[in-house]
ZADO-209161 format. One record per residue: x, y, z of N, C-alpha, C in turn; residue in one letter. Coordinates in Angstrom, 1 decimal. Example, Ala and Ser with C-alpha at 12.3 -4.5 7.8 and 13.67 -1.06 7.14 Angstrom:
! residues 2
pt n_x->13.2&n_y->-5.7&n_z->7.8&ca_x->12.3&ca_y->-4.5&ca_z->7.8&c_x->13.2&c_y->-3.3&c_z->7.8&aa->A .
pt n_x->12.8&n_y->-2.2&n_z->7.1&ca_x->13.7&ca_y->-1.1&ca_z->7.1&c_x->12.9&c_y->0.0&c_z->7.9&aa->S .
This chain:
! residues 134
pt n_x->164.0&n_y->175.7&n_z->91.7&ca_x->162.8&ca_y->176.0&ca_z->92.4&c_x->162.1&c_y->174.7&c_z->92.9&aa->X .
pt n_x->161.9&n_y->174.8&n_z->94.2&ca_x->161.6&ca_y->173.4&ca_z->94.4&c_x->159.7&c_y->173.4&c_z->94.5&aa->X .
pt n_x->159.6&n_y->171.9&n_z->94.2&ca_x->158.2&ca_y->171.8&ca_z->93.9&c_x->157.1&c_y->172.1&c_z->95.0&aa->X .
pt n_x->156.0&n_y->172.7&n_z->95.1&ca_x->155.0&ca_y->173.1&ca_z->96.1&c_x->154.6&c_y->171.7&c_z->96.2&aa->X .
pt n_x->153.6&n_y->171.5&n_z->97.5&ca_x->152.6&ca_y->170.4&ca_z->97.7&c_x->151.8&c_y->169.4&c_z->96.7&aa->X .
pt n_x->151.2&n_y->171.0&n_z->96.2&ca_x->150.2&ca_y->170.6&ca_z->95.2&c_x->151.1&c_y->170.3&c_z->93.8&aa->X .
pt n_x->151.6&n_y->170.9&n_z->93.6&ca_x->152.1&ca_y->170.2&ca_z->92.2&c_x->153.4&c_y->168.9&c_z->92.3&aa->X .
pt n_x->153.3&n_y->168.3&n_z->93.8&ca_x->153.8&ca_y->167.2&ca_z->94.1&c_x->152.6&c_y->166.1&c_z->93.9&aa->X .
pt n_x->151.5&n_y->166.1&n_z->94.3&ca_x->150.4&ca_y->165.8&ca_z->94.5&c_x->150.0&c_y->165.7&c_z->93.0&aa->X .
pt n_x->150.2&n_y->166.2&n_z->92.2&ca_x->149.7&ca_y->165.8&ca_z->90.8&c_x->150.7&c_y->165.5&c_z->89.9&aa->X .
pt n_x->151.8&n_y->165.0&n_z->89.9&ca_x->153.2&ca_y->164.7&ca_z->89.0&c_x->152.8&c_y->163.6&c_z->89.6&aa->X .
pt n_x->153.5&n_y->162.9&n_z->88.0&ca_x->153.0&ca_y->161.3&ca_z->87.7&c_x->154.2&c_y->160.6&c_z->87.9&aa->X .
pt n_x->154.2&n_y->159.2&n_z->89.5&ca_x->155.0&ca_y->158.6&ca_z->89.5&c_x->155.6&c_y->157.5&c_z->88.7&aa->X .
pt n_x->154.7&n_y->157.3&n_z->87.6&ca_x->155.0&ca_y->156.2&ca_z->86.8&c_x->155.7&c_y->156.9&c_z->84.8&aa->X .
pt n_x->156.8&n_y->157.5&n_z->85.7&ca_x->156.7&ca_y->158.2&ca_z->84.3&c_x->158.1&c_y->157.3&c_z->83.5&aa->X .
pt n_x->157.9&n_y->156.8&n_z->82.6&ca_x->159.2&ca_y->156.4&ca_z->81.7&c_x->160.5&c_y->157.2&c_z->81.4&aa->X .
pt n_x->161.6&n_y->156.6&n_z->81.2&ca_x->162.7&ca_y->157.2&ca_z->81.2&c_x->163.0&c_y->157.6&c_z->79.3&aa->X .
pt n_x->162.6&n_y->158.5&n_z->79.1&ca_x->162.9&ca_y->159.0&ca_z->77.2&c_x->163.6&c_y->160.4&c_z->76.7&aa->X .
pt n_x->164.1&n_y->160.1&n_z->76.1&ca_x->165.3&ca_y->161.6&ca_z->75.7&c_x->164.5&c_y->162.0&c_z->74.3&aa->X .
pt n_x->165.3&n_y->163.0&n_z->73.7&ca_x->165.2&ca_y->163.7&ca_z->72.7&c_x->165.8&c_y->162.4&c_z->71.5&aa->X .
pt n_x->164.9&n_y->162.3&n_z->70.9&ca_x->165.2&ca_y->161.1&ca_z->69.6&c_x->164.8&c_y->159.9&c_z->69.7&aa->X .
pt n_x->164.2&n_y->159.6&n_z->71.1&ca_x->162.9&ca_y->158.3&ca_z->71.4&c_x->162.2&c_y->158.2&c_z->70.2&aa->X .
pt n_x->162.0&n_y->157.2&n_z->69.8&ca_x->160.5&ca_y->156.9&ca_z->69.4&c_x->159.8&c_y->156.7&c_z->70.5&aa->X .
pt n_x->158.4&n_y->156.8&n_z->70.6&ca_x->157.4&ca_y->157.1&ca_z->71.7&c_x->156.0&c_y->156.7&c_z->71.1&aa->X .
pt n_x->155.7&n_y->156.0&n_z->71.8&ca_x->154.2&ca_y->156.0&ca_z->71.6&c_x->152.9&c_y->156.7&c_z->72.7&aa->X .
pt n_x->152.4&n_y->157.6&n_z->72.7&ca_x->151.5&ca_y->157.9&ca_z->73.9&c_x->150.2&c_y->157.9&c_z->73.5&aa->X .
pt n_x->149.6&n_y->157.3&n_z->74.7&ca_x->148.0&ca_y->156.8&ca_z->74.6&c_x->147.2&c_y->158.1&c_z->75.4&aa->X .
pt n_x->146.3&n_y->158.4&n_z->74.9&ca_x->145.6&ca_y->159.7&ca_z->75.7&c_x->144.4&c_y->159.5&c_z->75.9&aa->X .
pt n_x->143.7&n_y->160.2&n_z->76.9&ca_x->142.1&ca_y->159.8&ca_z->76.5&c_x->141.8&c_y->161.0&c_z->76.1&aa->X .
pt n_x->140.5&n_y->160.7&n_z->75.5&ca_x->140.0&ca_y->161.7&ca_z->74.4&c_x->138.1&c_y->161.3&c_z->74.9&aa->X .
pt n_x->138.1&n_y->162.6&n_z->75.2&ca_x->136.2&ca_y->163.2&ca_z->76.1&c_x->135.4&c_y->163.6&c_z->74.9&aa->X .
pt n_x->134.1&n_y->162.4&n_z->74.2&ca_x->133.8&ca_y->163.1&ca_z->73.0&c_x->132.1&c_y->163.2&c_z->73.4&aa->X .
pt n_x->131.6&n_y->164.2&n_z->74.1&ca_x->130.2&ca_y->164.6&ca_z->75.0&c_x->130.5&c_y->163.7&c_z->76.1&aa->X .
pt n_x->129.3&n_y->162.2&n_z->76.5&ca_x->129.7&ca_y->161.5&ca_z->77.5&c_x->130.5&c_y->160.7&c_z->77.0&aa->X .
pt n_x->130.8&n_y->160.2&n_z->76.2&ca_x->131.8&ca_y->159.1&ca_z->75.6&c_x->133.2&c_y->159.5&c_z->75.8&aa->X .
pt n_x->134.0&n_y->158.1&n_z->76.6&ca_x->135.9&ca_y->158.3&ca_z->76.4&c_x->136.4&c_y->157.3&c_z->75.9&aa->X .
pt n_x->137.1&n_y->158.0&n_z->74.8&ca_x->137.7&ca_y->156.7&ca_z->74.1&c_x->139.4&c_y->157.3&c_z->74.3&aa->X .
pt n_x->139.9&n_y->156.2&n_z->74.0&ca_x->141.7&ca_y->156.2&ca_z->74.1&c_x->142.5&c_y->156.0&c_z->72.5&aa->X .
pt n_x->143.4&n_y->157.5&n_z->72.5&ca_x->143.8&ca_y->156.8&ca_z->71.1&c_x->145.3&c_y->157.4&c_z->71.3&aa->X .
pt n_x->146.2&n_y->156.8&n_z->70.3&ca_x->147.6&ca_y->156.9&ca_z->70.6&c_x->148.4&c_y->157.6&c_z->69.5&aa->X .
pt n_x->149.4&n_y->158.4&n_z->69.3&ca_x->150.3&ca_y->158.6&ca_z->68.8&c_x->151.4&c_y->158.5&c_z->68.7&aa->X .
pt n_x->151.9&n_y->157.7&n_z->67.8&ca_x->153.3&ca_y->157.4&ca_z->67.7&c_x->154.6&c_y->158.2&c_z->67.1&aa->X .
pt n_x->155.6&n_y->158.6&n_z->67.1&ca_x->156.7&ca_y->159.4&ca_z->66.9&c_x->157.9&c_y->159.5&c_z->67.2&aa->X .
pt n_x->158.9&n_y->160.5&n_z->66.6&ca_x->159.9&ca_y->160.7&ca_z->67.2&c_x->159.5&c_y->162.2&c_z->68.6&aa->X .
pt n_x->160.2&n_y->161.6&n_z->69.4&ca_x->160.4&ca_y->163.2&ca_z->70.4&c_x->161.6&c_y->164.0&c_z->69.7&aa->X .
pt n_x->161.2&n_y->164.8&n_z->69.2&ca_x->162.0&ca_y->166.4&ca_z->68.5&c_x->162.3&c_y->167.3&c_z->69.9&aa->X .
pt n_x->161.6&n_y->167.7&n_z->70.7&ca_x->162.2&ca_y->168.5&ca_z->72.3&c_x->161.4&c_y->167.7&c_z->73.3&aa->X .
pt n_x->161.7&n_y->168.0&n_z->74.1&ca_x->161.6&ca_y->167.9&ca_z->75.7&c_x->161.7&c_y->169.7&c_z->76.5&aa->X .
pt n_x->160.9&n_y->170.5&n_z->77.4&ca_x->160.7&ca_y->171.8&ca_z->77.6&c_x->160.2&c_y->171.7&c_z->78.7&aa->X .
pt n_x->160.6&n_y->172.9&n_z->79.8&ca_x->160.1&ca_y->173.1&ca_z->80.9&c_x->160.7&c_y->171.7&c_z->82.2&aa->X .
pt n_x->162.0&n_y->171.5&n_z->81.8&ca_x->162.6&ca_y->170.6&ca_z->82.7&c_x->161.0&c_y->169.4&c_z->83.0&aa->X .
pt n_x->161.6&n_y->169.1&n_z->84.4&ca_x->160.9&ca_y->168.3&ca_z->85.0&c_x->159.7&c_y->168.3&c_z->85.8&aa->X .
pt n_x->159.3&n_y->169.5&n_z->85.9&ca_x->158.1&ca_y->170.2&ca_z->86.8&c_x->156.5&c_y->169.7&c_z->86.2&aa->X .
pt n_x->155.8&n_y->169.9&n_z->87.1&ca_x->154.4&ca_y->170.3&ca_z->86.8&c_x->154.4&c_y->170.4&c_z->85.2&aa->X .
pt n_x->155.1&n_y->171.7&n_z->85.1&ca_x->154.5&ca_y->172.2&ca_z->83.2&c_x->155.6&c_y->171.7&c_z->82.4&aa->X .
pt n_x->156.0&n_y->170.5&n_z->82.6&ca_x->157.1&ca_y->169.8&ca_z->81.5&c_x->156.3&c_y->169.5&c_z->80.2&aa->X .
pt n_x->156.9&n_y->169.7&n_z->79.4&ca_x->156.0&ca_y->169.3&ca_z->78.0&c_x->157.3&c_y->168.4&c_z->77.1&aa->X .
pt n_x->156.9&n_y->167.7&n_z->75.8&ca_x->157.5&ca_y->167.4&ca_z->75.1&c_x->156.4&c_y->167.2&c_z->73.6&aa->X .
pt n_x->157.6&n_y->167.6&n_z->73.4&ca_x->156.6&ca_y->167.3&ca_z->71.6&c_x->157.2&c_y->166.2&c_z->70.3&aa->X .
pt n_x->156.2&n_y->165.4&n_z->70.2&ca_x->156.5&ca_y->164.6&ca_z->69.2&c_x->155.9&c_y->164.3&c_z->68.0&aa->X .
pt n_x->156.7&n_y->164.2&n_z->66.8&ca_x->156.6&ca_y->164.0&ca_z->65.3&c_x->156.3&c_y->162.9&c_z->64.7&aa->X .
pt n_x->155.6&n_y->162.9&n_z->63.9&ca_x->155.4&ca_y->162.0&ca_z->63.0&c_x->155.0&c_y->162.5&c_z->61.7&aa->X .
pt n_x->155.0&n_y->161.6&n_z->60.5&ca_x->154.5&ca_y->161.7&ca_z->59.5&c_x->153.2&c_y->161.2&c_z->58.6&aa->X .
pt n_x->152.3&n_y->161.4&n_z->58.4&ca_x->151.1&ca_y->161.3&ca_z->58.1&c_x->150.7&c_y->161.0&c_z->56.6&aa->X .
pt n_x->150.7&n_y->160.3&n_z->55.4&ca_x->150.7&ca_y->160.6&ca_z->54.4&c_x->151.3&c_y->161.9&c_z->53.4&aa->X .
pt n_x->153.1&n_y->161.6&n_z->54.1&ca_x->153.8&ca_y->162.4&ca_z->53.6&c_x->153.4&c_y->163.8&c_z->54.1&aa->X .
pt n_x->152.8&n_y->164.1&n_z->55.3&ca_x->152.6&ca_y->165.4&ca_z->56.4&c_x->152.8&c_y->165.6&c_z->57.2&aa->X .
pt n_x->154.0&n_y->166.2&n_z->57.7&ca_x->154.4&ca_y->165.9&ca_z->59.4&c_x->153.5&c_y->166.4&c_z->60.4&aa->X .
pt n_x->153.5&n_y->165.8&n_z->61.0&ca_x->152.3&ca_y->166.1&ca_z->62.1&c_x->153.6&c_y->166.4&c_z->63.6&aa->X .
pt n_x->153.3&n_y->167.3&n_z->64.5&ca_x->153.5&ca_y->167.8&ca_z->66.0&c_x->152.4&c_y->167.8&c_z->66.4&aa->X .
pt n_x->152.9&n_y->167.0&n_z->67.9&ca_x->151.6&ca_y->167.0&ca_z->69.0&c_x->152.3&c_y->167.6&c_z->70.3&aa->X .
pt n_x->152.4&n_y->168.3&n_z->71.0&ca_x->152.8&ca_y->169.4&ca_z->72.2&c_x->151.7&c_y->168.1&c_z->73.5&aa->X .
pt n_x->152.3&n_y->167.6&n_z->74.1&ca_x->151.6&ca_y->167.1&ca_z->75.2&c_x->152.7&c_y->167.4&c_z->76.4&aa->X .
pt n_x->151.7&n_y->167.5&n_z->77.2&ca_x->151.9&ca_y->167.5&ca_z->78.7&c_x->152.7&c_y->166.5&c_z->79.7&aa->X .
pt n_x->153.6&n_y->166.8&n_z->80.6&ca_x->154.3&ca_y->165.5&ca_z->80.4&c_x->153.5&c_y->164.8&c_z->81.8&aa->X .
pt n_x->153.1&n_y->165.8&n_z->82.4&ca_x->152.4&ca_y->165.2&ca_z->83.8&c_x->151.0&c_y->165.1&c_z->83.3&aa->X .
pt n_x->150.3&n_y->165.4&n_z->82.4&ca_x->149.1&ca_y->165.8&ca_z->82.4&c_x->147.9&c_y->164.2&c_z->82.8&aa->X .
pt n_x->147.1&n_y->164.4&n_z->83.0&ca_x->145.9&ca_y->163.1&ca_z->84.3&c_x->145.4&c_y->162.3&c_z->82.6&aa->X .
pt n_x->145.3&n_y->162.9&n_z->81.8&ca_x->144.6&ca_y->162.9&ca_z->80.3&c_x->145.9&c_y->161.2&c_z->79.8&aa->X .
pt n_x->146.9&n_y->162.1&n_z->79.5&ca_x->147.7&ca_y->161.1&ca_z->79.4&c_x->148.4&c_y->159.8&c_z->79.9&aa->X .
pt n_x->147.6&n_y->158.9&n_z->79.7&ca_x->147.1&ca_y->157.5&ca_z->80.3&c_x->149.0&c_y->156.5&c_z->80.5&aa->X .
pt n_x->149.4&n_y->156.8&n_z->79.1&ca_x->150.4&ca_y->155.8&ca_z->79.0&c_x->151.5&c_y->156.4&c_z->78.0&aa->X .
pt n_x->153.1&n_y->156.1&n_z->78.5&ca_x->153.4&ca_y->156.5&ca_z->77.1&c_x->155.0&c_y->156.0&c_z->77.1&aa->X .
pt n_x->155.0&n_y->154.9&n_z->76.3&ca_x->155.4&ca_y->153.4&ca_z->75.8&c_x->157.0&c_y->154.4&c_z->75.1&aa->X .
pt n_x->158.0&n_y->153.4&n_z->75.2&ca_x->159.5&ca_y->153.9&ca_z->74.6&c_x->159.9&c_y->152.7&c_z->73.5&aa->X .
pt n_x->159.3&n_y->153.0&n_z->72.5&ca_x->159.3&ca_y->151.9&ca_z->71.5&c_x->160.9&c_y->151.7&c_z->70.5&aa->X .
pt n_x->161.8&n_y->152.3&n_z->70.9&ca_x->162.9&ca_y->152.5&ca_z->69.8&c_x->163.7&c_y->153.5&c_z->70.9&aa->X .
pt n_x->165.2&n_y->153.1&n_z->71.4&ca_x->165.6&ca_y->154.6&ca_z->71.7&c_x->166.9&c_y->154.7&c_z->70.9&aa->X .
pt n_x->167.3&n_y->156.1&n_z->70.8&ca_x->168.1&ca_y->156.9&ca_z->70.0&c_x->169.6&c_y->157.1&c_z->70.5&aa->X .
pt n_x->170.4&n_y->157.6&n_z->70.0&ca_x->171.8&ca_y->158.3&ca_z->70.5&c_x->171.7&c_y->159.5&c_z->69.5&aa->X .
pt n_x->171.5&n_y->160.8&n_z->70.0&ca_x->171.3&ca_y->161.6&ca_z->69.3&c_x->172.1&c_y->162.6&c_z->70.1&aa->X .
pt n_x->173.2&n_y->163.4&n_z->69.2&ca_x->173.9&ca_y->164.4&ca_z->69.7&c_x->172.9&c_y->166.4&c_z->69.9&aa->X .
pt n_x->172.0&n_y->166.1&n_z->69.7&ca_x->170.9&ca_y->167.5&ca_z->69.9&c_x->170.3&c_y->167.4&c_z->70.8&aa->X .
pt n_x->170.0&n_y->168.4&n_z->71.7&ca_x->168.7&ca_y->168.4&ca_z->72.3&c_x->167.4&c_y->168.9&c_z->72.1&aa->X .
pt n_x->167.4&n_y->169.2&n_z->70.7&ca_x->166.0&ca_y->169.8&ca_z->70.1&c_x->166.4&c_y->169.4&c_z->68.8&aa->X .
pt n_x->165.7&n_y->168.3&n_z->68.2&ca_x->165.6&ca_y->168.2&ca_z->67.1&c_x->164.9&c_y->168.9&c_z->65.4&aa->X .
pt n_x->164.6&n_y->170.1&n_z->65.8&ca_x->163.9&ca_y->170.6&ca_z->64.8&c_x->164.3&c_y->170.4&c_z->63.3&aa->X .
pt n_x->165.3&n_y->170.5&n_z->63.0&ca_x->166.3&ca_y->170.6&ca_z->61.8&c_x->165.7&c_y->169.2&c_z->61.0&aa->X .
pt n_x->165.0&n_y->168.5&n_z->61.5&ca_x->163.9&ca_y->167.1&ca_z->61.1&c_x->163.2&c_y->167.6&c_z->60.3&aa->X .
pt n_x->162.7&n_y->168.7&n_z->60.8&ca_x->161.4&ca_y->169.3&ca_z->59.6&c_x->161.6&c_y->169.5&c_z->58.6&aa->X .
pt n_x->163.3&n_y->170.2&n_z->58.3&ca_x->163.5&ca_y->170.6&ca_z->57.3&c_x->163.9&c_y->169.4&c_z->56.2&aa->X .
pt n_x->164.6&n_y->168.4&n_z->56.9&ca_x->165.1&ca_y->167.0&ca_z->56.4&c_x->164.3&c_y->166.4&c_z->55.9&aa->X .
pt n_x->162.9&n_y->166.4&n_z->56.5&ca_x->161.5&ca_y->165.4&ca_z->56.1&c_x->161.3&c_y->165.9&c_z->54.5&aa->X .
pt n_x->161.2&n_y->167.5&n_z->54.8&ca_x->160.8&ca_y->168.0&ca_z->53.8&c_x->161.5&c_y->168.1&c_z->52.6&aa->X .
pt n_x->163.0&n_y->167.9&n_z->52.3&ca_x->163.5&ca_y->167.5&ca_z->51.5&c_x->163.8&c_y->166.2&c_z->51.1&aa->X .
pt n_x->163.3&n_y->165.2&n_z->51.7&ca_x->163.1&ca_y->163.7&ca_z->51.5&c_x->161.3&c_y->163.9&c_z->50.4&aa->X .
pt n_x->161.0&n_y->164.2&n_z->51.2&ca_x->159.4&ca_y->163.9&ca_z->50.1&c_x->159.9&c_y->164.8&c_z->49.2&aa->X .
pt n_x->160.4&n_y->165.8&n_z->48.8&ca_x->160.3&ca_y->166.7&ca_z->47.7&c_x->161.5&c_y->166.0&c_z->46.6&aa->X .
pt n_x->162.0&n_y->165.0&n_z->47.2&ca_x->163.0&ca_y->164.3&ca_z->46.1&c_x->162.2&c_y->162.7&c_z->45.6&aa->X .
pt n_x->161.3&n_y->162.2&n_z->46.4&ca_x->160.6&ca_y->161.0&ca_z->46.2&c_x->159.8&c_y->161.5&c_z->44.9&aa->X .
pt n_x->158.9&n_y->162.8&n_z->45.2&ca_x->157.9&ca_y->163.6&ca_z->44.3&c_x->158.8&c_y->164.0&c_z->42.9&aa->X .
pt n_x->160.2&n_y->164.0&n_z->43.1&ca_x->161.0&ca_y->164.2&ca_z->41.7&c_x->161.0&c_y->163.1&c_z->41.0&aa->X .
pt n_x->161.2&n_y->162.2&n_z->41.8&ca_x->161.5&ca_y->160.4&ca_z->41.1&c_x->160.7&c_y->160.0&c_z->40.8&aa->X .
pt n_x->159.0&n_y->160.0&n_z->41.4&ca_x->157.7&ca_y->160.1&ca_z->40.8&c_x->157.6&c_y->160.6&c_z->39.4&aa->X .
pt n_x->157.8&n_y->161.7&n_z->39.5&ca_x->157.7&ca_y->162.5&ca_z->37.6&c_x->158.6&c_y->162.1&c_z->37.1&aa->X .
pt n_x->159.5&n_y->161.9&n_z->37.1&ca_x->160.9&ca_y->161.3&ca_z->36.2&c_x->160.3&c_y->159.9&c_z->35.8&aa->X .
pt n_x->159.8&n_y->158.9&n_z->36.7&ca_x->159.4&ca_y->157.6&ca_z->36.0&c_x->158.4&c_y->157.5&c_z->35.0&aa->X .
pt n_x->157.1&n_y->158.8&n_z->35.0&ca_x->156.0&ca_y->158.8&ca_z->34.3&c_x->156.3&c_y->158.9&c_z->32.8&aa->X .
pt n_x->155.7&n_y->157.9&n_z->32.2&ca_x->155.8&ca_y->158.2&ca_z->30.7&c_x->155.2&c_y->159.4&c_z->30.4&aa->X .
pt n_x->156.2&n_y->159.5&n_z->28.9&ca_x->155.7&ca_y->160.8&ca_z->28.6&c_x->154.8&c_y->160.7&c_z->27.9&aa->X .
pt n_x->153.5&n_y->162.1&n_z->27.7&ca_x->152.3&ca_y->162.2&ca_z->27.5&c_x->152.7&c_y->162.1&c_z->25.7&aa->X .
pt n_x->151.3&n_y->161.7&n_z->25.5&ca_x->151.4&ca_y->161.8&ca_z->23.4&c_x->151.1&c_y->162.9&c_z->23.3&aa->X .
pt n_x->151.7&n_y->163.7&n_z->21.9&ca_x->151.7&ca_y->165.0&ca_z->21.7&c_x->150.2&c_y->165.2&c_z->21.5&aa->X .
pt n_x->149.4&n_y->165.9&n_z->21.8&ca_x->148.0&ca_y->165.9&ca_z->21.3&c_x->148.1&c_y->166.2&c_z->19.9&aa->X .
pt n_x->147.0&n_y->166.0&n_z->19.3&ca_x->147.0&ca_y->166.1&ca_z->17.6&c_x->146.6&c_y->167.5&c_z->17.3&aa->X .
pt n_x->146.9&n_y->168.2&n_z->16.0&ca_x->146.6&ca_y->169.7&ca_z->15.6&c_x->145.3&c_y->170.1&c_z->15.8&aa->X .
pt n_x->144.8&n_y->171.2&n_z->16.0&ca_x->143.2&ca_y->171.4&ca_z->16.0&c_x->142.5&c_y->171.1&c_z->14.7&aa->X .
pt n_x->143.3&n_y->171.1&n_z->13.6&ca_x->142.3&ca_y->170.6&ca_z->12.7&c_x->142.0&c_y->169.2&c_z->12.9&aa->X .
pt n_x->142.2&n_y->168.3&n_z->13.3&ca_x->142.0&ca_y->167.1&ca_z->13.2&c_x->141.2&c_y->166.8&c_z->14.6&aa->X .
pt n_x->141.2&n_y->167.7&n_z->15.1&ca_x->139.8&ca_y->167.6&ca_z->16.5&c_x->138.4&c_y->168.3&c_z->15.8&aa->X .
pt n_x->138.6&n_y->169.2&n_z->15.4&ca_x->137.8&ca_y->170.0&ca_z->14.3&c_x->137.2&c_y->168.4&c_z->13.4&aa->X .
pt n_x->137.6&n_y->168.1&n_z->12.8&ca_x->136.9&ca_y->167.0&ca_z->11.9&c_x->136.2&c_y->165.8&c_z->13.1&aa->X .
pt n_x->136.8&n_y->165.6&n_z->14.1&ca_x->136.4&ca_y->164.6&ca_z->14.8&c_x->134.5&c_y->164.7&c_z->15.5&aa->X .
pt n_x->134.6&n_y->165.6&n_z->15.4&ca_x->133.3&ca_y->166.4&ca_z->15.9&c_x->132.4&c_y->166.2&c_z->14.9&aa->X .
């Protein structure tokens, strides 16, 4: 379907070349009352959706103090100022989701190796001997 006027008129000619498995950095502005400040997110791109048009989107991952974070941005959108190809991939998928599940079995084995190192607690002492302590 080819593009109308208007949504020629608003697709962004400075768009970078990034696939599914980029690292990506995108800078956005952010409207807080009158104040605009710019802040960035960095990631992997897990999809790419909606081809190349007006409503293309892509969504990218990261992790947050062991929390994966998705952000859904727009791929044309006026908001999104800049968005940097810091690392690229050779990745045989075109939707990476199966990440989520992999993240999530990485931290749930770190959190095993954490309790495995912790010494073990001293047995507490009988109640009679808390009993006299008092």
């Amino acid at each position: 379907m080819p593009a109308t006027s208007i949504e020629q008129a608003n697709m962004r000619a400075n768009m970078p070349e990034f696939r599914t498995g980029d690292t990506v950095k995108v800078t956005q502005k952010i409207k807080e009352g009158e104040k605009e400040r710019s802040t960035s997110f960095e990631g992997i791109v897990i999809a790419r959706k909606h081809g190349t048009g007006i409503s293309a989107t892509f969504t990218v991952r990261r992790v947050v103090d062991g929390i994966g974070v998705e952000r859904i941005f727009p791929l044309h959108s006026p908001l999104t100022t800049k968005i940097e190809v810091l690392r690229r991939a050779n990745v045989r998928r075109a939707k990476l989701y199966y990440i989520r599940d992999k993240a999530a079995r990485e931290v749930r084995r770190k959190m095993k190796a954490i309790i495995n190192e912790r010494p073990p607690k001293e047995k507490e002492a009988p109640a009679e001997e808390k009993a006299e302590e008092k």
